[in-house]
C-alpha positions as CSV (number, residue, x, y, z in Angstrom):
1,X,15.9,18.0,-7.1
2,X,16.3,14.7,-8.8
3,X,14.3,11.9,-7.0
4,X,14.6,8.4,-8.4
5,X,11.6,5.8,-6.6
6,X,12.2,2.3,-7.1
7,X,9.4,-0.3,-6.9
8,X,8.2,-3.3,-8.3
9,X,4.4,-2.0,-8.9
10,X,3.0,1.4,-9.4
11,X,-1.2,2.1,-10.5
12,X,-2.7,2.4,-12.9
13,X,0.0,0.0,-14.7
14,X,0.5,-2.9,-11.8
15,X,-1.0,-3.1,-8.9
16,X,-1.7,-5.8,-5.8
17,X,-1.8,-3.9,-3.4
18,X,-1.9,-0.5,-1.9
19,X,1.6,-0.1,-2.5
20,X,1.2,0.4,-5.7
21,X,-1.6,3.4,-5.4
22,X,1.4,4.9,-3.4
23,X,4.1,4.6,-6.2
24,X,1.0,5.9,-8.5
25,X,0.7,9.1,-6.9
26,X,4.0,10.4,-4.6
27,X,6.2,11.4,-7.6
28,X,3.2,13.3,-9.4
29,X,2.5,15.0,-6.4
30,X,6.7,15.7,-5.9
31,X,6.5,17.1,-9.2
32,X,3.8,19.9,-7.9
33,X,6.2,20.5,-5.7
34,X,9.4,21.2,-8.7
35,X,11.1,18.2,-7.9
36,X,12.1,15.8,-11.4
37,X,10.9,12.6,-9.6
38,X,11.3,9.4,-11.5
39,X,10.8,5.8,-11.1
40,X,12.4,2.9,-12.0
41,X,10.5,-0.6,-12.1
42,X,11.3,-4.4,-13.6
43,X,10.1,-5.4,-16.4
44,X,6.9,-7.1,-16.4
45,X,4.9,-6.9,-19.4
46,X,2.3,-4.6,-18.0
47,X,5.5,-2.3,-17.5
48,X,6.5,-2.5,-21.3
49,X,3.0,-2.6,-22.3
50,X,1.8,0.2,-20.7
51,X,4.5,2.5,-20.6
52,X,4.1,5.1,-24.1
53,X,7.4,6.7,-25.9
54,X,9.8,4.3,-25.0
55,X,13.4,4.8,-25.2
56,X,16.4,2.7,-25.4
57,X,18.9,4.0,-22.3
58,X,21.6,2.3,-22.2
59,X,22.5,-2.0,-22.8
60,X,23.3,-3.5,-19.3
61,X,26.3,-6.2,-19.6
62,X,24.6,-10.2,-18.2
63,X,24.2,-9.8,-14.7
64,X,22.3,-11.9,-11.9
65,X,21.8,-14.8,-14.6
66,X,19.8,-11.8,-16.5
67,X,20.7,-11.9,-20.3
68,X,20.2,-9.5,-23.3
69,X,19.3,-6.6,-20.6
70,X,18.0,-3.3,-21.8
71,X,16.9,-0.3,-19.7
72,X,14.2,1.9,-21.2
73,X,12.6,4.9,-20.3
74,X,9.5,6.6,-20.9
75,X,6.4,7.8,-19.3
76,X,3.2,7.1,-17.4
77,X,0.4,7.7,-19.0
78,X,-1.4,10.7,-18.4
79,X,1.5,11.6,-16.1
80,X,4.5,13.6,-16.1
81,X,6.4,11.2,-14.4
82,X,9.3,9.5,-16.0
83,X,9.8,6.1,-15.7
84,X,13.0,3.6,-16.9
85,X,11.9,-0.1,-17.0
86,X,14.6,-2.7,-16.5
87,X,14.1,-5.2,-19.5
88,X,15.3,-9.2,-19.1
89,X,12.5,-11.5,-20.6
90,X,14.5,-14.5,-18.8
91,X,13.8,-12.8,-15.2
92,X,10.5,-11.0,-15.6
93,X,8.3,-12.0,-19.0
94,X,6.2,-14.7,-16.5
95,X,2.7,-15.2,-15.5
96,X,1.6,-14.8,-12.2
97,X,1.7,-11.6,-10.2
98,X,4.9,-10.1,-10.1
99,X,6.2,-12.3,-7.1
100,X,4.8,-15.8,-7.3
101,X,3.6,-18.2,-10.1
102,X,-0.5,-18.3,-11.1
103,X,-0.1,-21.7,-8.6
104,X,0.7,-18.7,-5.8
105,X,4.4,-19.9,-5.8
106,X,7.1,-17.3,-5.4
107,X,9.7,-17.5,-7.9
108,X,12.7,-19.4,-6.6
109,X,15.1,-16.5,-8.3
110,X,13.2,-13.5,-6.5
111,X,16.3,-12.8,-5.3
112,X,17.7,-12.3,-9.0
113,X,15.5,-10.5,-10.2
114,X,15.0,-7.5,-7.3
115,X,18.3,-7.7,-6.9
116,X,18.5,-6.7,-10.7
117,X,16.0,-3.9,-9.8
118,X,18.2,-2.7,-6.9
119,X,21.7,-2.4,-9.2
120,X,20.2,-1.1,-12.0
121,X,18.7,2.1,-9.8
122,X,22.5,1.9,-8.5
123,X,23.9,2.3,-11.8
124,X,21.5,5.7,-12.3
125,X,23.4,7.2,-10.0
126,X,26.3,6.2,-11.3
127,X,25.2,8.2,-14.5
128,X,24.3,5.3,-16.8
129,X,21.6,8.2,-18.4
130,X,23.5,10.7,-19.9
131,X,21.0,12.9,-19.5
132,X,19.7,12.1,-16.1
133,X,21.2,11.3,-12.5
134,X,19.5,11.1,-9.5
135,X,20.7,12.9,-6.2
136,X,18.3,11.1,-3.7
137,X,17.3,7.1,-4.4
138,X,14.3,6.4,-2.7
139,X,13.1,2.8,-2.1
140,X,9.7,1.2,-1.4
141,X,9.3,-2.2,0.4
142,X,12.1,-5.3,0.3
143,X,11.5,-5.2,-3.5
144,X,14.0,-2.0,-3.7
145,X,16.1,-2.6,-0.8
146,X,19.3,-3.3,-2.5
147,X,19.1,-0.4,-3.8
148,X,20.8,1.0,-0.7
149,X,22.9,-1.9,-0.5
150,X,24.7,-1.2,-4.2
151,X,25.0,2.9,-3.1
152,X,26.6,1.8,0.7
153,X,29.2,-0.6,-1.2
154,X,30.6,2.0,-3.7
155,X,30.7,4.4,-0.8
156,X,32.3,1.5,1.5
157,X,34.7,0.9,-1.7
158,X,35.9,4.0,-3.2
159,X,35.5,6.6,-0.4
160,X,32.8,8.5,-2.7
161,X,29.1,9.3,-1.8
162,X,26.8,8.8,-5.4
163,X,23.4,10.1,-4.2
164,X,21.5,10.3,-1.0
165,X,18.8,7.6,-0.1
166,X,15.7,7.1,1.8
167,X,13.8,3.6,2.5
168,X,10.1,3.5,2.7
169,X,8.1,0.5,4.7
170,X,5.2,-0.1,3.5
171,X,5.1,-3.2,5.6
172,X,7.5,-4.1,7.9
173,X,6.0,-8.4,7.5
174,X,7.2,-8.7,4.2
175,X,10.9,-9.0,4.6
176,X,12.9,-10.6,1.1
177,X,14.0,-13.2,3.1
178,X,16.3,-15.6,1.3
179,X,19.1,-18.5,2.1
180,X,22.3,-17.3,3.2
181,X,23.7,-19.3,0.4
182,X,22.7,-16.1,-2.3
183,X,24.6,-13.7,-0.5
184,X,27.6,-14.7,-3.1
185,X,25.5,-14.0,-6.2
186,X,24.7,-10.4,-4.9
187,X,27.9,-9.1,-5.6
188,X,28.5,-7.2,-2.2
189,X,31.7,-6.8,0.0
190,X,32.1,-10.2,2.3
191,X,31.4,-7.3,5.3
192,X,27.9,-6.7,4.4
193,X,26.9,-10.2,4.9
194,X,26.9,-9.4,8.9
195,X,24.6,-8.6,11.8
196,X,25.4,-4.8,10.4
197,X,24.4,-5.8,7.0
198,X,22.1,-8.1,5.3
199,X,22.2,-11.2,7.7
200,X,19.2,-11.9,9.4
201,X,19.1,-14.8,11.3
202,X,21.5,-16.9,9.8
203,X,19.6,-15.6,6.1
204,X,19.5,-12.6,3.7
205,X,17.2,-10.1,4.0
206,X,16.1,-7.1,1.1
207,X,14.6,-5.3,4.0
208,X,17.1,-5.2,6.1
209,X,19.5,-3.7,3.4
210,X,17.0,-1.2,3.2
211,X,16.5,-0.7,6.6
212,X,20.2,-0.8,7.8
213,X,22.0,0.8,4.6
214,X,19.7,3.4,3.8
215,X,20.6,7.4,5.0
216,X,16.8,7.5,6.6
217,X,14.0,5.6,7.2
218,X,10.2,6.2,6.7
219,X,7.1,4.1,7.3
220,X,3.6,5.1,6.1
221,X,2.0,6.4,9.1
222,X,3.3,8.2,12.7
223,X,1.8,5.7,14.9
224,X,3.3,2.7,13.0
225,X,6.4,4.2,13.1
226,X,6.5,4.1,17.0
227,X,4.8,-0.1,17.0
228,X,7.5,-1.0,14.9
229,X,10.2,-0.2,17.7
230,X,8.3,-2.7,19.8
231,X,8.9,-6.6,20.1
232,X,5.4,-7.5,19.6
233,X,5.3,-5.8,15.8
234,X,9.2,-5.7,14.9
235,X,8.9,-8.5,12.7
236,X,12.3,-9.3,14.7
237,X,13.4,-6.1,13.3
238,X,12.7,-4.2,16.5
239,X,16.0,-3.6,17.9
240,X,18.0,-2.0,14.9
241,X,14.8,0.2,14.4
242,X,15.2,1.6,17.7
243,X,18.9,2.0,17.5
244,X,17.2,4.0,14.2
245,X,14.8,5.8,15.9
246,X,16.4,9.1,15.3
247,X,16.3,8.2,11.4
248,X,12.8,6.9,11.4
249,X,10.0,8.8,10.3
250,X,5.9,8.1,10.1
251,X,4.9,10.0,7.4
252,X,1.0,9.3,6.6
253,X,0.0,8.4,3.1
254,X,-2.2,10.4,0.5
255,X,-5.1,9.7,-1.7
256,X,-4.7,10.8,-5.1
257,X,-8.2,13.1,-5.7
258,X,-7.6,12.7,-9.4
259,X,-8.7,8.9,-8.8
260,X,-10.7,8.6,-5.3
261,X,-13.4,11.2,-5.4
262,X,-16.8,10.5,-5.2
263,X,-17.8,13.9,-7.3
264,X,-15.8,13.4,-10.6
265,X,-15.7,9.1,-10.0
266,X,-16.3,7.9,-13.8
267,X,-16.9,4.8,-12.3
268,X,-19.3,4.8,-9.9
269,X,-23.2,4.5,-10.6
270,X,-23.8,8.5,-9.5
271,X,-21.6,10.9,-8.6
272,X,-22.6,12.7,-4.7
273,X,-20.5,15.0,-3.0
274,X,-20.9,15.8,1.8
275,X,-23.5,18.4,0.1
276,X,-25.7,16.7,-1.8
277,X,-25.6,13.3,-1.1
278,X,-28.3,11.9,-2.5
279,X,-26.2,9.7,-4.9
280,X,-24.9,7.7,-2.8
281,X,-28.0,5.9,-2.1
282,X,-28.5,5.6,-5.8
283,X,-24.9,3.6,-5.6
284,X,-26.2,1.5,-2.9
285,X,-29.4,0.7,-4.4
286,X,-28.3,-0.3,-7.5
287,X,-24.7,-2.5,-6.0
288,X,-27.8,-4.4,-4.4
289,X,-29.9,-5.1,-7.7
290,X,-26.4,-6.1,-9.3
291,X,-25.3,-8.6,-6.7
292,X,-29.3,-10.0,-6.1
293,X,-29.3,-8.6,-2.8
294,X,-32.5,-7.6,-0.8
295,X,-33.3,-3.7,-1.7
296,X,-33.3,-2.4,1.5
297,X,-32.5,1.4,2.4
298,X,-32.8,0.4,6.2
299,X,-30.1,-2.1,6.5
300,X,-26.6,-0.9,6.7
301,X,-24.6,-2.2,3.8
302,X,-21.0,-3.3,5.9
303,X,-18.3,-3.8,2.9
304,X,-14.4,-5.4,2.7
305,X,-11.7,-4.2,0.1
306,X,-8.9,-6.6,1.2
307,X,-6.4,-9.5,0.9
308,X,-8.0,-12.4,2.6
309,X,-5.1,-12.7,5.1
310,X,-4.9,-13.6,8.8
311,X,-3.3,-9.6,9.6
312,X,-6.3,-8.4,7.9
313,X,-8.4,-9.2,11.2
314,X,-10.9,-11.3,8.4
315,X,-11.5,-13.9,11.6
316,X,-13.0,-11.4,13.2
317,X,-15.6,-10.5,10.4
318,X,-16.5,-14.4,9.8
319,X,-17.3,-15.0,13.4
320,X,-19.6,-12.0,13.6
321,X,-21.4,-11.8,10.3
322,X,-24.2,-13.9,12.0
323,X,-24.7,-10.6,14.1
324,X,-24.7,-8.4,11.3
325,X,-27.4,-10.3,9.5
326,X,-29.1,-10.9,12.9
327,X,-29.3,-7.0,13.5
328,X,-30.6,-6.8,10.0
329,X,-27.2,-5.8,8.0
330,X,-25.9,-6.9,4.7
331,X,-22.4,-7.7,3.8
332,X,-20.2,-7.4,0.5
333,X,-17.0,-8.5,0.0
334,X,-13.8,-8.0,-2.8
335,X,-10.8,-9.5,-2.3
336,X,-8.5,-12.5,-2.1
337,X,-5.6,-14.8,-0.3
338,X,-5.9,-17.0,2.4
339,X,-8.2,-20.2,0.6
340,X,-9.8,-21.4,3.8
341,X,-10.9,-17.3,4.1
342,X,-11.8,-17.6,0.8
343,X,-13.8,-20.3,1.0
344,X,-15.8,-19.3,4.3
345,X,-16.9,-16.5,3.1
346,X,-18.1,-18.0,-0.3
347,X,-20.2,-20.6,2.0
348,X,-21.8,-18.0,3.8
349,X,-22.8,-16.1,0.6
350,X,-24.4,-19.3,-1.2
351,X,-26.4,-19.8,2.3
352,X,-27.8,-16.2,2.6
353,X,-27.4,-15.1,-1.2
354,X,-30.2,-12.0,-0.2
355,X,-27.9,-10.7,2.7
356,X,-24.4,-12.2,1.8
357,X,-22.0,-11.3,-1.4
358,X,-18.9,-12.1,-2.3
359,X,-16.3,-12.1,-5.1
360,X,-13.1,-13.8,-4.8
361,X,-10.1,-11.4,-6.8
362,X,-9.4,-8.0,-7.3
363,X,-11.2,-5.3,-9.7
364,X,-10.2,-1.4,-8.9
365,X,-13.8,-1.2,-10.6
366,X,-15.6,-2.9,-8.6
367,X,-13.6,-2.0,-5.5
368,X,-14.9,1.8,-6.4
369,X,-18.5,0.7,-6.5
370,X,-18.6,-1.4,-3.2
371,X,-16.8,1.4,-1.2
372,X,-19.2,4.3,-3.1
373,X,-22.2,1.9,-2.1
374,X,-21.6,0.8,1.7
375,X,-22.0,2.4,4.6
376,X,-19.6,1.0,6.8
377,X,-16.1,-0.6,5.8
378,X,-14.8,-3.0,8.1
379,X,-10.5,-2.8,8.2
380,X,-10.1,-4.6,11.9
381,X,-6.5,-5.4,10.9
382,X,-4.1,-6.5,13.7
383,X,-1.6,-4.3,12.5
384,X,-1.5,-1.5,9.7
385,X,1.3,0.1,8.4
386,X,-1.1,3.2,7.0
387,X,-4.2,1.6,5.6
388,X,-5.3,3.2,2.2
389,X,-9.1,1.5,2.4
390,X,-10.3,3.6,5.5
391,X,-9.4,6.9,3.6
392,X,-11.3,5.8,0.6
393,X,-13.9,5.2,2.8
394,X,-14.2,8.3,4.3
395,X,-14.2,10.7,1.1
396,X,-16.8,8.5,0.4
397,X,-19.3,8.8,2.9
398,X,-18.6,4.7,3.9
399,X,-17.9,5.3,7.8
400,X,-14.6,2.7,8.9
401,X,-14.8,0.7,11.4
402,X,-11.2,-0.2,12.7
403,X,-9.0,-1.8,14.9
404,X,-6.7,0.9,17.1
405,X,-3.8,0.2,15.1
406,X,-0.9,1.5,12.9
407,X,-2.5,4.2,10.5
408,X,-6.0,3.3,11.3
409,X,-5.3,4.7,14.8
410,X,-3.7,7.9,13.2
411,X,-6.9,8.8,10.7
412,X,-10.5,7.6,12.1
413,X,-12.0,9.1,15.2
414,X,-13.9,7.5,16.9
415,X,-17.9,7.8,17.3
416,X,-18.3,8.6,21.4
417,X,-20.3,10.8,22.4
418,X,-18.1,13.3,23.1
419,X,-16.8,13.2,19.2
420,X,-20.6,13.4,18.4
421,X,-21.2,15.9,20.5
422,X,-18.1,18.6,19.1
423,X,-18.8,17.2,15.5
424,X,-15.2,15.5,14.8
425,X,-15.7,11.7,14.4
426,X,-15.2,9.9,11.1
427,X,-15.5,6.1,12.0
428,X,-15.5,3.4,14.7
429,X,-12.7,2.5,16.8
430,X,-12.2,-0.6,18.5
431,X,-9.5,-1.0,21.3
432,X,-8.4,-4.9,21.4
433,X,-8.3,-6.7,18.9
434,X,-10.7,-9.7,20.0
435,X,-14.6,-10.6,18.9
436,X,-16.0,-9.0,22.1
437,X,-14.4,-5.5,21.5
438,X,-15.1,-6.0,17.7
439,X,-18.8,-6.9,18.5
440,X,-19.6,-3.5,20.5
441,X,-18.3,-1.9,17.6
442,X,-20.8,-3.3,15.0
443,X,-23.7,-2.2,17.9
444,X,-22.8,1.1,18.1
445,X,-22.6,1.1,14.2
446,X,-25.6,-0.3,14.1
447,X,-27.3,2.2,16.9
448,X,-26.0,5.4,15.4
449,X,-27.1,3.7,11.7
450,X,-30.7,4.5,13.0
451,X,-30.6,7.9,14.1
452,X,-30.6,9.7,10.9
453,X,-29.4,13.1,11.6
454,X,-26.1,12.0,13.8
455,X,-25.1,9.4,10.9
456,X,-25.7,11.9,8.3
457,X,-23.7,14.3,10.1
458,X,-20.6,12.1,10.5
459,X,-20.6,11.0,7.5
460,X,-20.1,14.5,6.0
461,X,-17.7,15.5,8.1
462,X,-15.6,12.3,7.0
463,X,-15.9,13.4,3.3
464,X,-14.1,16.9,4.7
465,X,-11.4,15.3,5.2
466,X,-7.9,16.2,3.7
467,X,-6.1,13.5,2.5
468,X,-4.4,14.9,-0.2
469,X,-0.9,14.2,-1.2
470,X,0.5,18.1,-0.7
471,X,1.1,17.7,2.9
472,X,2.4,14.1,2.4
473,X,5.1,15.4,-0.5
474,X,6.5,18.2,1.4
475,X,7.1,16.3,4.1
476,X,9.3,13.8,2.1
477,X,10.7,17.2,0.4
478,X,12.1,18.0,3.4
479,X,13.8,14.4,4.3
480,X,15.6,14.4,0.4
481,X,17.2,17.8,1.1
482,X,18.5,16.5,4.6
483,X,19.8,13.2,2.3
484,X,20.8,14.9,-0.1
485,X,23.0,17.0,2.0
486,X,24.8,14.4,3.9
């Protein structure tokens, strides 16, 4: 089967976000499977950088206010996978990130250029590659989601059915919203500007051409796929999702072993496995020579890998960290967003420098130590699509601590007694999302940190875990026959 995936990032070439570890890894683990899974992205110099035995495709007439357009194709490195990268300097040879400015500004022609994205997977199917035409399109995020716009139209205008297509939220907050004066520049039938179409609130949405035009729906856990049906985490979005419902699918990510495992981790200080552990220790020991922290094997190391963002439950962390230091813990953060986040956490670092660290950005490197090093990671998010951070943390003996929420609800189990007592938790669940409930989660961490044997214990049977992407593909093998057969 021929599966085209169209994002806007995709590890080890771009990434932001989990997202991207995502794009990285489902179309190599569809290839296990026999399926000739590509992907198509923009082109963003890490994209024409990075990709190896580039091909001229095909010449793309102006479009979108896009000139001298040329698709590519080539492949990932170290990867079977195929990839074609849309080329148009004038919409995608920027600084920044791939969505905003290096001021954190998003491009005022976002619209342009995903919409570019979405057309140019559209004219795949159309055969564009001589040698190449996909039979299922499958879209990730707002980024992609004319994608299933451009297929619906030429169904809606000719009568004829190009390939089958499937929508993946990643998360259902970030929603391509745009004035409803762009609609024009799309290039869509009048119709799909419409409450059954794009037209969200008197504005465009990408998502919602995903979400309304595409042949099936998936989000990235089971338990996310039954909040987003509600008002309180629709994102306004609630309503056509439940009219949906029979379409919509929770299909729980993966974690690509080839990349998160602490036994064959290049990058890590020393390698440990749930057998012989011992290494993990060394990890910690040395994280807290690096940052200048106080070498201490009896304080619980409590790490972060996130965007600094109010949905990332950070609140939550700032106003307890004086407990965590009071109880004797230490603290280490990665990440970035939100400046007033940013900047009270840095405070609290410069006032307890032996106790408190903190680095504002994002370094996969890094990220690999911290998580190898701690022994709790803290992800009390008030809502999570999947989550990708608690599963690292797990295969790597770094017990979660999570809100009851999205994917987090679907993967850690919680440390009661009874768990303890029939050897199946993995983590530390909290119920509602305030300081209180958050607080007697950091106690019990703390209590079940200083009985040896029982923390041991858990934290092997979290590195047990199977999170590989085998289950994951052939779940999505499944959905692209049903597509594909429509």
């Amino acid at each position: 089967m021929k599966i085209l995936h169209v994002c806007s990032e995709l590890y080890p070439l771009l990434k932001t976000g989990g997202l991207a570890d995502v794009t990285g890894s489902l179309p190599q683990a569809l290839t296990k499977l026999g399926a000739d899974a590509r992907v198509i992205v923009p082109g963003f110099p890490a994209f024409l950088n990075g990709v190896i035995s580039k091909k001229l495709i095909s010449k793309i007439p102006d479009k979108f206010s896009a000139t001298d357009i040329n698709l590519y194709y080539g492949h990932i490195p170290n990867s079977e996978v195929g990839i074609y990268i849309i080329d148009a300097k004038n919409l995608y040879d920027r600084p920044g990130n791939p969505y905003q400015d290096d001021k954190g500004v998003a491009y005022p022609d976002n619209h342009r250029r995903f919409a570019l994205l979405g057309y140019l997977a559209f004219l795949l199917a159309t055969g564009i590659d001589d040698c190449w035409k996909p039979q299922v399109i499958h879209g990730h995020d707002w980024h992609s989601g004319l994608a299933c716009a451009y297929l619906r139209a030429h169904e809606f205008c000719t009568g004829f059915k190009l390939a089958g297509s499937i929508f993946t939220i990643h998360n259902l907050a970030y929603q391509g919203i745009f004035p409803q004066s762009i609609f024009t520049e799309l290039e869509l039938p009048d119709e799909f500007y419409d409450i059954n179409g794009l037209e969200f609130y008197a504005q465009v949405s990408f998502l919602k051409a995903g979400l309304f035009f595409a042949d099936k729906i998936t989000t990235v856990s089971p338990t996310y796929a039954i909040e987003i049906q509600g008002e309180e985490q629709g994102c306004g979005f609630n309503g056509l999702l439940s009219n949906r419902k029979y379409d919509l699918r929770g299909i729980l990510n993966g974690v690509d072993k080839n990349v998160w495992n602490p036994e064959t981790d290049k990058i890590i200080s020393q390698n440990y496995s749930n057998k012989a552990i011992a290494g993990k220790l060394f990890c910690k020991t040395t994280l807290q020579e690096q940052l200048g922290l106080a070498i201490r094997n009896d304080a619980p190391l409590f790490v972060v890998v996130s965007r600094l963002t109010e949905q990332k439950g950070l609140h939550l962390i700032l106003s307890e960290l004086p407990t965590i230091m009071k109880l004797g813990g230490q603290f280490v953060l990665l990440g970035s967003g939100d400046e007033v986040l940013e900047n009270a956490f840095k405070d609290l670092a410069k006032l307890h420098p032996k106790s408190v660290s903190v680095k504002i950005g994002y370094d996969e490197n890094y990220a690999h130590q911290i998580i190898a090093s701690g022994d709790v990671i803290l992800v009390p998010s008030r809502f999570e699509p999947c989550g990708l951070t608690q599963l690292y943390g797990m295969l790597y003996g770094t017990l979660p601590l999570v809100h009851k929420v999205g994917g987090l609800a679907d993967t850690v189990i919680d440390c009661t007694l009874e768990n303890l007592a029939d050897n199946s938790a993995t983590g530390f669940v909290f119920e509602k999302f305030n300081i209180e409930s958050f607080n007697a989660a950091l106690r019990r961490a703390f209590a079940l940190y200083d009985k040896k044997a029982n923390w041991k214990s858990v934290q092997k049977h979290a590195m047990r875990q199977d999170f590989s992407w085998v289950n994951t593909s052939q779940q999505f093998m499944l959905l692209y026959e049903q597509v594909r057969s429509l």
